[in-house]
N, C-alpha and C positions, 0 to 999 in steps of 0.2 A: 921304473919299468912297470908295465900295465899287469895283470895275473894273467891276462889269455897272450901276453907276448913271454911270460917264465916258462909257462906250458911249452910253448910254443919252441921256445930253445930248449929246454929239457926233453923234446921229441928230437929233435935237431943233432943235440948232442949223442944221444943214445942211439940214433940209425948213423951219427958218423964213427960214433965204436963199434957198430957192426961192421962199419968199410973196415976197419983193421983187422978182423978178423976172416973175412970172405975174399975167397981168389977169382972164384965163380964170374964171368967175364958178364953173364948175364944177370945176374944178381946184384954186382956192383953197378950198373946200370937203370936196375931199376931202383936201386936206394937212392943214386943218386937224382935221380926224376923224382924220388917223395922227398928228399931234402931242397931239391928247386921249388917244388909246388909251397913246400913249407915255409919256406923263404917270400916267398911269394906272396903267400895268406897276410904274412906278416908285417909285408910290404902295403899291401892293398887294407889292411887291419889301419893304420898309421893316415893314409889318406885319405878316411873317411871321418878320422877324428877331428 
């Protein structure tokens, strides 16, 4: 795996342990929108290679 796709999951990881801990209905919505987008990067990272 590349070093900007470890980054990459190691951000991934760490706002999905912040879902376990937040109940906050709007909160858990926008972590989840920066784990898509991140997901995303990572995706669009891969098809340029």
């Amino acid at each position: 795996m590349c070093e900007h796709c470890v980054e990459l999951d190691r951000r991934i990881n760490h706002l999905k342990g912040l879902l376990a801990k937040v109940t906050d209905a709007q909160t858990v919505a926008a972590i989840g929108a920066m784990v898509e987008k991140i997901e995303a990067e990572k995706i669009a990272l891969h098809l340029t290679k």
